[in-house]
N, C-alpha and C positions, 0 to 999 in steps of 0.2 A: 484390127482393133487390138487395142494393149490390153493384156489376161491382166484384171485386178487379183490382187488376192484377199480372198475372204477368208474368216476363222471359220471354225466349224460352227459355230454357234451363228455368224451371220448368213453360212448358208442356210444353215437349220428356218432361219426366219422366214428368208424367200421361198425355199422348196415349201411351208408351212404356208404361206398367204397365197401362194398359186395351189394348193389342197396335193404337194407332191410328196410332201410324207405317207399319204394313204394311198396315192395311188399313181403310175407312171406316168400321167398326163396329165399337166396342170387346165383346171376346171372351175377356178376362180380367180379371184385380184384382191383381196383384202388379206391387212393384219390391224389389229388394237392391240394395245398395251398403254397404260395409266402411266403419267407423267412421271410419276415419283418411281417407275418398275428398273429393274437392270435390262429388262425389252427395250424399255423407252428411249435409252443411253445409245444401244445398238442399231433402233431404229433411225435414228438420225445420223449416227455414222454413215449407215448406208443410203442416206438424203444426203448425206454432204459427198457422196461417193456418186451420187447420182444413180443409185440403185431402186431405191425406193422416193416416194413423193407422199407428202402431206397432203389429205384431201381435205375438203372444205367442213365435211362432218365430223366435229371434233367439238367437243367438251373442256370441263376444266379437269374431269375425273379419267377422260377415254381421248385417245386420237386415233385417228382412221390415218393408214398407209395405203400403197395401192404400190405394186412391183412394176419399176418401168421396161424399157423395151430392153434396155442395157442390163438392167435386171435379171430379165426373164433370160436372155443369151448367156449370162455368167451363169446359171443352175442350170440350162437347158445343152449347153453347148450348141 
């Protein structure tokens, strides 16, 4: 598989919606961030990167992400 490169800030998001900022082991699947956020901007870079995916629970004020499996192998190695 070809190593994408991500900034620091787009790992920050993944490692954060798998709960690997607090702890070695990712232990969840979720990020939100508000349409109008600089999260927002990023998260979808990484939907168009095939990183992250749009879930169906989403608002006009919140969108739900979910880390995909190509996702989780780019923070996980």
């Amino acid at each position: 598989m070809k190593t994408l490169e991500l900034t620091e800030q787009e790992r920050d998001i993944l490692r954060h919606a798998l709960g690997m900022d607090r702890c070695r082991v990712a232990y969840r699947n979720n990020y939100s961030a508000t349409p109008k956020s600089e999260h927002y901007l990023l998260c979808m870079g990484l939907v168009a990167k095939g990183l992250l995916e749009r879930t169906a629970g989403y608002t006009e004020t919140m969108v739900h992400f979910m880390v995909t499996d190509a996702g989780r192998e780019a923070v996980q190695g």
